[in-house]
N, C-alpha and C positions, 0 to 999 in steps of 0.2 A: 652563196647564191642569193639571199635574201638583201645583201648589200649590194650585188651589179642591179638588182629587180627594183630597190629602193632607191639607185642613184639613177639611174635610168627612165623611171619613172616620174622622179619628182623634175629631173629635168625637161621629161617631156611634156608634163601637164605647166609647169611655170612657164615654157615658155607660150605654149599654147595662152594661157591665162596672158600673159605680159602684151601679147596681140590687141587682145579686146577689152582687158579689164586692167587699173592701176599697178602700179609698180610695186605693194605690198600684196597682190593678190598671189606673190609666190609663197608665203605665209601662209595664207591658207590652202596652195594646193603641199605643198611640205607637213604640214600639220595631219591632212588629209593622209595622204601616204603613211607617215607614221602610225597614225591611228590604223588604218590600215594590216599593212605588212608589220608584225611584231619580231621589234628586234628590243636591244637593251638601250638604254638610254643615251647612253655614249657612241653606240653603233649608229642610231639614227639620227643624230646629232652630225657624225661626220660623214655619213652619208650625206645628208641634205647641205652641209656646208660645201661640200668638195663641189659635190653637182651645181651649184648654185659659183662655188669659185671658178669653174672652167666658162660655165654658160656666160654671166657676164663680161665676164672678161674672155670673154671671144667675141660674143656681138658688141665689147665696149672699143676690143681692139677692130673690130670689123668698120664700126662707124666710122672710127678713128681715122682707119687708112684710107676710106672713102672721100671723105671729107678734104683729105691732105692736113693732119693736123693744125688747122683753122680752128674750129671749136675747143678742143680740148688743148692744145696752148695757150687761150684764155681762160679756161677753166682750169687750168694749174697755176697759172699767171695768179689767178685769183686766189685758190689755195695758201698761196707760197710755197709752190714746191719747184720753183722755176719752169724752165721750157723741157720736163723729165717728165713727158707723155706716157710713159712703160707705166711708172709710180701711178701716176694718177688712174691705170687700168687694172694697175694691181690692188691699189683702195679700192675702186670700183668694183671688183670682183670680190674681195673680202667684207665689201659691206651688204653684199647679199649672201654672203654664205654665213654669214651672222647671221641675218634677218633668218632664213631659210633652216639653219641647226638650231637656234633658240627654238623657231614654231615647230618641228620636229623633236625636238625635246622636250615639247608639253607635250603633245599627240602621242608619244612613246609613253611618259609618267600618266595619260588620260586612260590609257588603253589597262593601264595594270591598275591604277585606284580602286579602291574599294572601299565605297562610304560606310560607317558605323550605323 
């Protein structure tokens, strides 16, 4: 329960946040959530990763097909990962669900600290 409530949530506040405020503001709403809802380390970690993998890479794939892959076959182009728009939305989505499980994984270790 505490993992659909935490992936749920941090997807909804990130993307909220990604509207108005920078591209690492999903950082702070994951970190937020963590600290929050208390799970274990590793739980909130793939919570905030998966949610952050679907999110991006829906709105990465959403742009994408808008667009007609124009932008992001130049931005793979430049990569070097050739004209494989899939790949470039599949980094895309794992590099915010890193950003996203790393900040959730200090908010979960912040939540349980206990200084001397």
């Amino acid at each position: 329960m505490k993992f659909s409530v935490s992936f749920l949530l941090t997807a909804l506040l990130s993307f909220i946040a990604g509207l108005y405020f920078p591209w690492w503001s999903i950082a702070i709403a994951a970190f937020m959530v963590a600290l929050l809802i208390h799970q274990k380390a590793g739980m909130a970690f793939a919570s905030a990763f998966f949610s952050m993998l679907l999110l991006w890479s829906g709105l990465a794939w959403w742009i994408n097909v808008n667009n007609e892959n124009i932008l992001s076959l130049k931005i793979a182009e430049l990569l070097g990962i050739g004209n494989n728009t899939l790949l470039l939305v599949l980094i895309t989505g794992i590099t915010g669900g890193l950003v996203a499980g790393l900040a959730a994984i200090s908010g979960s270790l912040l939540r349980t600290w206990k200084p001397q």
